[in-house]
N, C-alpha and C positions, 0 to 999 in steps of 0.2 A: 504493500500500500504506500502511496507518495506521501511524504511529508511535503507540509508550507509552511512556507516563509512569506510573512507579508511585511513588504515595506512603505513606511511613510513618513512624510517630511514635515518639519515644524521650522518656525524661528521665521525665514524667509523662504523663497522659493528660488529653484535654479544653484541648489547645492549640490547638483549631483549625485539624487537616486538612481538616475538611468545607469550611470556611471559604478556607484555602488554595488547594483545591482548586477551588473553584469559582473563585477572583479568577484563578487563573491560566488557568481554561477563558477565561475574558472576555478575558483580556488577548491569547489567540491569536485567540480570536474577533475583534477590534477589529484584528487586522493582514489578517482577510481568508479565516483558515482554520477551516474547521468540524471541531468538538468533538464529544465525547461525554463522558459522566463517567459513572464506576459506583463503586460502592462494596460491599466485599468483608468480612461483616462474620463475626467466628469465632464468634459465641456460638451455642450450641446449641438457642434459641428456632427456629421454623421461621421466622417472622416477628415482627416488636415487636408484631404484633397483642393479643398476651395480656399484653403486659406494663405494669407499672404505668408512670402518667406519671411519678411520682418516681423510679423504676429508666432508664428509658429518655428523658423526655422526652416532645414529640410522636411519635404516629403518623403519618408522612407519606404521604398517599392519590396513588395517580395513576391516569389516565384510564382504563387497564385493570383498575385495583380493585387493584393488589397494595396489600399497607401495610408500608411500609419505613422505611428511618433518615431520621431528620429533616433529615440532612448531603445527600437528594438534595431538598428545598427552598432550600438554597442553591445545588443545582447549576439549579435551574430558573429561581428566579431574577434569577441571574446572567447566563446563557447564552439565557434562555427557551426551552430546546429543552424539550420536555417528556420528561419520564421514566417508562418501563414499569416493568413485572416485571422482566425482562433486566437492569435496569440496579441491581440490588440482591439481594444473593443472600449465606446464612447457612449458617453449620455445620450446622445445623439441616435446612435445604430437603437444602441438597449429600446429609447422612446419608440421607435421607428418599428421595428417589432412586435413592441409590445400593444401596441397602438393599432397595428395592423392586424390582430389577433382580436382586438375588443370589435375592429369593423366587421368580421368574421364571424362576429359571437362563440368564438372559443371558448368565453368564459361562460358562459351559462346563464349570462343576467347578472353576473356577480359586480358589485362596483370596484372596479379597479384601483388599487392606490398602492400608493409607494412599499408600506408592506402589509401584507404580503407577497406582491406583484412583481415590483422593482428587484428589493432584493433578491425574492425568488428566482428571476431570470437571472440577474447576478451571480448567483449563488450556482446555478445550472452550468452559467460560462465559468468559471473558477473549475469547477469540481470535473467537467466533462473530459475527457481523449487522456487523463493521465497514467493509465495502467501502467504502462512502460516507463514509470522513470520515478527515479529514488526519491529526487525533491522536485517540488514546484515553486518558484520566485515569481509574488506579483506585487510589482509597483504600483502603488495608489499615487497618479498624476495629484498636483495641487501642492497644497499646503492644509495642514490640518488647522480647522476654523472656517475653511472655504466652505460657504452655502452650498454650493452645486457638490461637492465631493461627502455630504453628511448619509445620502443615500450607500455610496461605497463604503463608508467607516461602518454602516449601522451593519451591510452585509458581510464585513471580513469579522465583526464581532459574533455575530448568526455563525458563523462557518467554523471560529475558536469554537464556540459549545457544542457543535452539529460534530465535530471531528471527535474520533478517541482521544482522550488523554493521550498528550501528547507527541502528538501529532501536527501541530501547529504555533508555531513562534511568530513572534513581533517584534520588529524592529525598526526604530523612531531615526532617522536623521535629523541632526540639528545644529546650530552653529554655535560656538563663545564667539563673541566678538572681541574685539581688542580695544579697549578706550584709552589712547596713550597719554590723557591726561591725568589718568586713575592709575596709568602703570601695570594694569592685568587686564584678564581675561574676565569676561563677565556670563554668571553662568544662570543667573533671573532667565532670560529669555529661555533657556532651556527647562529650566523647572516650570515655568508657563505654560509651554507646550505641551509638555506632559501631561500637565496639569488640566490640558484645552482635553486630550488624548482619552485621559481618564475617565472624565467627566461624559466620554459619549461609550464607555464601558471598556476600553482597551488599555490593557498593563501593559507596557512592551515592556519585551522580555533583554532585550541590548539596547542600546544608546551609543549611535555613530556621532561622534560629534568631528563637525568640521573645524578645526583654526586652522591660524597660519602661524601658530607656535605652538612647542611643545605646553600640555594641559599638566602643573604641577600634580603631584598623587594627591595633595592635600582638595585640592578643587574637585577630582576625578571623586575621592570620596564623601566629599558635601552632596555633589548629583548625583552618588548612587543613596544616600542617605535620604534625599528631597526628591526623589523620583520613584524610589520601592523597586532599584534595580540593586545586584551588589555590587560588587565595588571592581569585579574586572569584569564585567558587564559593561560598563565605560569605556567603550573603544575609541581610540584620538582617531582623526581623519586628518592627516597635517596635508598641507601641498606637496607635489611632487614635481618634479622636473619631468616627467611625461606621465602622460594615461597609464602607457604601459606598466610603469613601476606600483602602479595600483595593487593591481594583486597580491602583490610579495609583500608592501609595505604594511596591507590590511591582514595579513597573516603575521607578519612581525609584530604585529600590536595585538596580537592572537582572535581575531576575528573567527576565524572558522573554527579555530579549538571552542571558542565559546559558545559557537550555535553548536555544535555537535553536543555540546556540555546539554544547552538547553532539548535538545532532542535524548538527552540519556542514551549516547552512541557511546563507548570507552573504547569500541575496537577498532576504530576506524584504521583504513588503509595508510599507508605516510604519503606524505605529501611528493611529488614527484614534482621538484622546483624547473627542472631541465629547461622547458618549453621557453618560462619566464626569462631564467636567469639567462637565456640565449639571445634574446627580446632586447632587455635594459641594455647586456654588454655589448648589444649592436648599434643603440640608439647613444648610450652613454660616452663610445668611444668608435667613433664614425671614422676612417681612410681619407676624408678631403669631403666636398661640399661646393653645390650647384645651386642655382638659385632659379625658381621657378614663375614667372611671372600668370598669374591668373588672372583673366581679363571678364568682367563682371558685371553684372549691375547691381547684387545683393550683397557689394562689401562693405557694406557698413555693420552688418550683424555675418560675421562667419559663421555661424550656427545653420546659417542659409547653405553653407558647401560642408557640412560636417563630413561625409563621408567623402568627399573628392580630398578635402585636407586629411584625411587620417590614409587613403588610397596612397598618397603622396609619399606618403612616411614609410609605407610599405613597402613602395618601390626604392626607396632612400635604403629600410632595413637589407634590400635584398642586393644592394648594390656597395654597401657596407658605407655609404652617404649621408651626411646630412642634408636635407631638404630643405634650404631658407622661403619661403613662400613671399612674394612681391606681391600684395593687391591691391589692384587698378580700376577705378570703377572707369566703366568701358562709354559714360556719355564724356568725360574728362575729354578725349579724343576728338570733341565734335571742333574745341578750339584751340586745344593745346599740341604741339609738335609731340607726336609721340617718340621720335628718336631719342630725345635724354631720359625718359623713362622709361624704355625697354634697351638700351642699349647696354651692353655687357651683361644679361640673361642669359642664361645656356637652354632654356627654354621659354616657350610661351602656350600655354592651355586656352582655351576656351571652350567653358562649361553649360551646360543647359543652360535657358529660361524661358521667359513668356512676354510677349508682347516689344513693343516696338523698339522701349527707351534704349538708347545705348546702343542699338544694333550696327550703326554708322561706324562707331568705334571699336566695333570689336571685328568688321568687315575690313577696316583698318589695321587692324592688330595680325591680320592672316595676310595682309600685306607681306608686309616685314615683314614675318616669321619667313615665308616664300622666296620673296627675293633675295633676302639676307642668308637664307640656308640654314637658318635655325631650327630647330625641331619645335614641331608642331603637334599641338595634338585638339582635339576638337571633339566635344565630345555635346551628342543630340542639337542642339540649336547652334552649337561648335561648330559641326558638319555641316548643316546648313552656309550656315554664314561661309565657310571655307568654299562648298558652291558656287553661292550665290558671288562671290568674290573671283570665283576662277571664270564665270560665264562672263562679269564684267572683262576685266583683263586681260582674259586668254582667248575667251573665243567671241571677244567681244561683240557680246549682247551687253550691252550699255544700261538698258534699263532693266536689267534684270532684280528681282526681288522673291520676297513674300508673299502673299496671298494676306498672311495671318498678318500683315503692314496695312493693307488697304488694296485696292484697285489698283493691278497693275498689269500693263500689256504683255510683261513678260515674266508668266509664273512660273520663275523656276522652281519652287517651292510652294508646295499647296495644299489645303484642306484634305485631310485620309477619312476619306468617307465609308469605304469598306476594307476587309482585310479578311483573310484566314485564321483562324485559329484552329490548330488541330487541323479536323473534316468539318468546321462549324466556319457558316460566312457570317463574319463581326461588321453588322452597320451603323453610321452616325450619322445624325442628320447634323446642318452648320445651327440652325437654331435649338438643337437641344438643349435638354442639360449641363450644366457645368461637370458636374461632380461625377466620377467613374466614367465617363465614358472616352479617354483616351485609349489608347492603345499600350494596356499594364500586362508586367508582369514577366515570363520568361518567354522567348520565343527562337526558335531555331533558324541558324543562318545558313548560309554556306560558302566559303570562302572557294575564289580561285586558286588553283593550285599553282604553286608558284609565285604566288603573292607576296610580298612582304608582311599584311598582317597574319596570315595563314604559316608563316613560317613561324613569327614569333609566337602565335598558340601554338604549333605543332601539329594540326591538325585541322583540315577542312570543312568537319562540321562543329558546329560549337554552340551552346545556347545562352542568350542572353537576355539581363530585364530591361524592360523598357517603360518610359514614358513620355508621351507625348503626343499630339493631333496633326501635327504638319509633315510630310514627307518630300521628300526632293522627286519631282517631277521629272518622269522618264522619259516623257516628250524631249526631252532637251540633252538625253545622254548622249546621242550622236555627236553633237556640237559639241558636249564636252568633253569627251574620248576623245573626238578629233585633236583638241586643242590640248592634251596630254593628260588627262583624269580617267583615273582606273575605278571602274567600281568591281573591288576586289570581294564583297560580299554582298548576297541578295537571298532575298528569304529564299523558303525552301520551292515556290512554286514562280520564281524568278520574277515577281512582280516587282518587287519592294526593294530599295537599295539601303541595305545596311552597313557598308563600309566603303569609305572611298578613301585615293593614297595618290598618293604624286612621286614616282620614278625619277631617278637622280636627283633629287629632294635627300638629304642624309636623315631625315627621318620627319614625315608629312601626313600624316594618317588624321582622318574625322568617322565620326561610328554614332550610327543614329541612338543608341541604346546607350546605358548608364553602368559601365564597366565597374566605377567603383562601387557598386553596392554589392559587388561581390569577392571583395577581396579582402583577405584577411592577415594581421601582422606574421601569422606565422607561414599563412599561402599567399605571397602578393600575388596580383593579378599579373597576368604576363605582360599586359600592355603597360601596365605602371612601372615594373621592373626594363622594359626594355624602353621606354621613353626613358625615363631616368637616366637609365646606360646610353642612352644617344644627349642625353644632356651634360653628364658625364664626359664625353669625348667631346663635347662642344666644348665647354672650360678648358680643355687642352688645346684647345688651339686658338685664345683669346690670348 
């Protein structure tokens, strides 16, 4: 039978459960016992699908197309188990359901409310697909005191008395702050939140606290005295110099010995540090370092490129580099000379987005990269724009563009109104929905043989996730084959171009799909490892 762990956050929000929560998937996972992680989020969105990257951050895509919080890319990863639908679930979907079940008369005439209703659905997602696995991790999104998250607290307490003894722990995230004009640590706000905690019937069984200094014993034993934890129940959360170091540092402060304590486990497996300690001394003590310019429109919140910047590091671990990341917000370019700010880069990316702003500048950015012989990489709206910039230039179509810009005579680039999936024909209309209906999830390509991308996967069929409604228009592949663009990958029923590359280019690749959501610190994705390694030999010869 699975044991839970449920985690939740106090004091402030954006301390780092998702984060938590995956180091400490890892950290059971490295004794031997398989995980899962879900996260349980209260906002009334059905999914972050609609929502701005600056509201929300990344959209995080997985194999079965759902688009969920960004906190289950940390849980993937960490864990590399990969994550569904199931494992991400919103006030939103739960209403949506449940809602759709009363217009049904499912209920019998019964008046529907929060409980028994709510939580009960709740309680169904939590508890359902665990057979297989030793613990279940789920993060409660918010901050505790949050109105909309009082539904979820009231249902992980139902599921504490619903479970056997012992079967189900609690664990509270929360911060000291530091007031340097009082010279300590202040630990009121954390007895508060427990206090918020208790008060809606939950003891947590640990207390993660976050600082950015070490937590004296004498403080660690006043919270475990004013909270009803003991006293190594008080696990520190200090900073670390990477994500990565998470793991190891949260078992130096005995984190997983404690929940094993709280679950009454004494036999556990040892810890097998290898994977980690392989991790840190790659990122810790890098061979030299490249710098990477990412050309954007959502850089003012990174949390927008969470997985393209941690992708990055991957291919840095696997090339034994450090990664300095340059980010550019890509309307800058509408008036400023791009040469002094991409010049001496050993690369230049460009990464998905939506809508118009910046586009000029980032069609600008695939310039350079091009004529300068810098490696290139271009990834969903990347690839486009690399296009739409080689139709100008090269085979000059002048007016070429978007569709998804407005009205234009030359769409290179247009609305994907139908597609394949499987044996099933996937349609969209232009005025639908917003929400779901892009083109998610994993899909099969097929690379030319001989290729450049097909050599650095290894292999000519491969599958990838995807997001997105626009596709580069094949009306126009002639012109630009002609004019020297390879479209070295297309779906499997050769309609759909999902990779293109440029020959005697030292490295030029755009890929309609979102590479890095699948790639992990201990598997980099091939394409991050060998763009690196072409950035890599760029710095050599600057």
């Amino acid at each position: 039978m699975a044991r839970y762990i449920f985690i939740t956050g106090g004091v402030v929000s954006s301390l780092g459960k998702g984060l938590a929560s995956a180091a400490l998937g890892a950290l059971l996972q490295a004794r031997g016992y398989s995980v899962r992680l879900r996260k349980l989020d209260p906002y009334l969105n059905v999914d972050p699908g609609t929502m701005s990257p600056y509201q929300h951050g990344e959209v995080y895509v997985t194999d079965d197309g759902a688009e969920t919080d960004l906190d289950l890319g940390h849980y993937e990863r960490f864990t590399g188990r990969s994550a569904n639908q199931a494992d991400n679930i919103t006030s939103g979907r739960l209403y949506q359901e449940i809602i759709a079940k009363e217009r049904r008369g499912d209920f019998l005439g019964a008046t529907v409310q929060v409980i028994p209703h709510v939580t009960g659905a709740l309680k169904d997602f939590i508890l359902d697909g665990n057979e297989d696995y030793d613990f279940v991790l789920c993060e409660i999104g918010g901050t505790v005191g949050d109105i909309e998250a009082l539904p979820f607290f009231e249902t992980i307490r139902q599921v504490g008395n619903d479970l056997p003894r012992g079967s189900c722990i609690f664990i509270h995230l929360t911060l000291l702050p530091y007031i340097p004009t009082a010279g300590e640590l202040k630990t009121k706000p954390t007895q508060h939140s427990v206090k918020e905690l208790r008060s809606i019937g939950i003891q947590p069984d640990i207390l993660l606290c976050r600082a950015d200094r070490e937590i004296p014993v004498n403080e660690r034993r006043k919270i475990a005295l004013f909270c009803n934890v003991r006293a190594s129940a008080v696990i520190q959360a200090l900073d670390v110099s990477s994500i990565y170091d998470v793991p190891l540092a949260y078992h130096e402060e005995g984190l997983d010995e404690e929940v094993l304590a709280a679950f009454g486990i004494d036999n556990s497996p040892e810890l097998d540090e290898s994977r980690w300690r392989e991790i840190s001394e790659r990122i810790a003590n890098p061979e030299g370092e490249v710098t990477i310019a990412i050309v954007g429109k959502y850089t003012e919140l990174l949390d927008a490129y969470k997985s393209l910047s941690e992708a990055l590091v991957h291919g840095g671990i696997a090339n034994r580099v450090r990664v300095n990341l340059r980010w550019i917000e890509s309307e800058k370019f509408k008036t400023e000379d791009l040469t002094p700010i991409l010049e001496g880069v050993d690369g230049i990316l460009v990464p998905g987005g939506f809508g118009e702003r910046g586009t000029e500048g980032k069609i600008k950015a695939v310039s350079f990269a091009r004529e300068r012989l810098i490696p290139y990489f271009g990834i969903c709206l990347g690839m486009q724009m690399a296009v739409i910039e080689a139709a100008r230039n090269l085979a000059g179509i002048k007016d070429a563009n978007s569709t998804e810009f407005g009205e234009t005579s030359s769409p290179v680039v247009g609305l994907l109104t139908e597609w394949m999936k499987g044996n099933e024909l996937e349609q969209r209309a232009a005025d639908g929905d917003m929400g779901g209906t892009m083109r998610l999830g994993a899909y099969d390509a097929v690379l030319a043989k001989g290729s450049h991308i097909a050599e650095i996967y290894g292999s000519e069929h491969i599958s990838e996730r995807h997001r997105h409604r626009y596709e580069v228009n094949m009306n126009y592949a002639k012109a630009l084959m002609d004019a020297g663009m390879v479209f070295a990958g297309m779906s499997p029923d050769g309609l759909l171009p999902e990779t293109i590359e440029l020959p005697g280019h030292p490295w030029f690749i755009g890929v309609q799909y979102h590479p890095e959501l699948k790639s992990r610190p201990f598997e980099p994705h091939p394409l991050f490892a060998s763009f690196i390694e072409a950035a890599v030999k760029q710095s050599r010869l600057v």
